[in-house]
N, C-alpha and C positions, 0 to 999 in steps of 0.2 A: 504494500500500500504506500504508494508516494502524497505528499501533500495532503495531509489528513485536515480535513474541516469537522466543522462542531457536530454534524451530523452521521461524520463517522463511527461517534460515540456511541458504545453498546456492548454485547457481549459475541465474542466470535466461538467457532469451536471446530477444530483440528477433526478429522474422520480420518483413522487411517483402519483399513481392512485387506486379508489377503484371504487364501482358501483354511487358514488355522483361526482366524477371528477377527474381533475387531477391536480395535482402542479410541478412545475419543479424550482429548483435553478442551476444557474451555478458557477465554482468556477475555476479559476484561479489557476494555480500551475508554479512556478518558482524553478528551480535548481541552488541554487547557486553553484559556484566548487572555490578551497579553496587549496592552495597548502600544502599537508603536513609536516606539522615541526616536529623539536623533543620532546622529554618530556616535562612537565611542571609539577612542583610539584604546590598543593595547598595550598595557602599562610598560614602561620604559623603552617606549616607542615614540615618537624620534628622539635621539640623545644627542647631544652636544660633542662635538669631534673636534680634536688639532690635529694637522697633519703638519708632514713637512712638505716646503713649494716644491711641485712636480708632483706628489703624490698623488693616487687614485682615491678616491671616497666615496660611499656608498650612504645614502640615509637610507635608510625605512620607514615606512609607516603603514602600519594594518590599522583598517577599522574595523568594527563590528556593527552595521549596519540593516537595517529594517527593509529599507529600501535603495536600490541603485544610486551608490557614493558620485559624486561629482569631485574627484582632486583634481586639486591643483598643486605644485610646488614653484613658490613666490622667494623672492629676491631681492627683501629691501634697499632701496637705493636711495641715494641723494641729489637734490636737483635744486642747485642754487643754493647750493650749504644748507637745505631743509630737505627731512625726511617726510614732512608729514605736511602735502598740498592747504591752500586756503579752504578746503572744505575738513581742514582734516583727519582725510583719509588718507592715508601714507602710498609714500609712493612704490612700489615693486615694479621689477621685470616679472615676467610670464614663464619660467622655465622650463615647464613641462608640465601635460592635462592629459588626465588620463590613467589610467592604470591596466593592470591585467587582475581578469574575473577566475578566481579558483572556484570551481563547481562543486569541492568537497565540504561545504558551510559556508555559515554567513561571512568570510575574514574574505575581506578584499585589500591581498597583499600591493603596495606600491612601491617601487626600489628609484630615488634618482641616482646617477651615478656621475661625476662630474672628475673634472683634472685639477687642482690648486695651481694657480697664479698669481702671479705678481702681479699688482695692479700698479 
């Protein structure tokens, strides 16, 4: 049974028989329902990293999500010795949208992977 709904709920029951007899188990199924929230990222996900210049680096971030995540991986920057525009939304580059969907649960793993430079 995939994608069990509320009306799934009830009592099932196993028949197995051959030419010697028959056995029968029964089994109980309950639906819990569960109100949807937002994101949750997984604890000690993204973490803070020093590398040395030229090195490779990887962030992470898994969520646990209800519904289909929208990432993004942002890149604050400064513009005119200010980070944060007259509307006070701050300013980022766009580095990467998007992730890849694992079909084994709700964890939708995202990896960026970048080079250090010298700026």
């Amino acid at each position: 049974m995939e994608s069990a709904v509320p009306s799934d709920r009830g009592n099932y029951t196993c028949v197995v028989q051959n030419k010697y007899g028959t056995i029968t188990h029964s089994y109980q199924l309950d639906v819990l329902e569960r109100s949807p929230h937002r994101p949750i990222l997984q604890a000690g996900l993204p973490a803070n990293q020093t590398v040395v210049l030229g090195s490779d680096v990887e962030f992470h971030c898994k969520v646990y999500s209800d519904a289909q995540p929208h990432i993004q991986w942002l890149k604050h920057i400064e513009v005119n010795g200010s980070r944060y525009g007259p509307d006070g939304v701050p300013y980022v580059n766009i580095l990467k949208v998007g992730g890849t969907l694992r079909s084994a649960g709700p964890i939708t793993p995202d990896i960026l992977s970048t080079r250090a430079n010298q700026i």
